[in-house]
C-alpha positions in Angstrom: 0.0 0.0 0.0 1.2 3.4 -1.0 1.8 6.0 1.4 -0.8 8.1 -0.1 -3.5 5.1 0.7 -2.2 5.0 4.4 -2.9 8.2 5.3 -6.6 8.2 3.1 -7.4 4.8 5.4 -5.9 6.5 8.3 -8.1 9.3 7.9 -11.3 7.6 7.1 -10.7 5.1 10.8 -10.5 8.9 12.2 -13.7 10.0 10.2 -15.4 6.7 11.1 -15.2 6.9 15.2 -15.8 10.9 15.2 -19.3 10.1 13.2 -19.6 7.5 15.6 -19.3 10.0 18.5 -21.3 12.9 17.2 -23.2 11.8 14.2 -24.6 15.3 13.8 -21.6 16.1 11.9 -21.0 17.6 8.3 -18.4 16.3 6.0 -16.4 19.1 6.1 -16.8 19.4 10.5 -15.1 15.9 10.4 -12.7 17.4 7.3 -11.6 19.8 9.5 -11.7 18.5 13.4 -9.0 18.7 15.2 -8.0 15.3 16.1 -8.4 15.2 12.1 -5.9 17.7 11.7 -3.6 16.3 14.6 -3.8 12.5 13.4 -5.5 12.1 10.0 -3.5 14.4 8.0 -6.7 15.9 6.1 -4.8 17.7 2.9 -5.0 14.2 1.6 -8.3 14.7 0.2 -10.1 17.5 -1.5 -13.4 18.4 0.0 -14.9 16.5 -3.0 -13.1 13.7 -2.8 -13.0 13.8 1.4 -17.4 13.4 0.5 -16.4 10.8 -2.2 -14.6 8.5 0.0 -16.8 9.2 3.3 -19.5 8.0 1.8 -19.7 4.8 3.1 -18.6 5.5 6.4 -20.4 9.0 7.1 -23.8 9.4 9.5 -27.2 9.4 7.8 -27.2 13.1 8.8 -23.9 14.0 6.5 -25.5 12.1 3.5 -28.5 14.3 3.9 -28.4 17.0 1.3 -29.8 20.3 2.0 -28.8 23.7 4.0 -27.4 23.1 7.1 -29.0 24.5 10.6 
């Protein structure tokens, strides 16, 4: 595996047990958290490709579309 796929794994593990904390959470409040920034190395992904790859992992709530409150 590729550095580059490390840290994208590494980052979506982080993603996966921050959603799993607070699953009110956008993409881009996950993208963005600090223990994101501290561990996960974020400027892996794009915010596109961050949503792209989240996907699967992400709360209902993210995958809603729509204005956030």
């Amino acid at each position: 595996m590729t550095e580059q796929r490390k840290m994208k794994v590494a980052c979506l593990e982080l993603a996966k047990m921050l959603w799993k904390e607070n699953p009110n959470q956008t993409y881009e409040e996950i993208r963005t958290h600090p223990v994101m920034r501290q561990y996960g190395n974020p400027s892996v992904f794009t915010p596109e490709s961050f949503r792209n790859w989240a996907k699967n992992v992400s709360s209902e709530y993210a995958k809603k579309g729509g204005r956030r409150k």
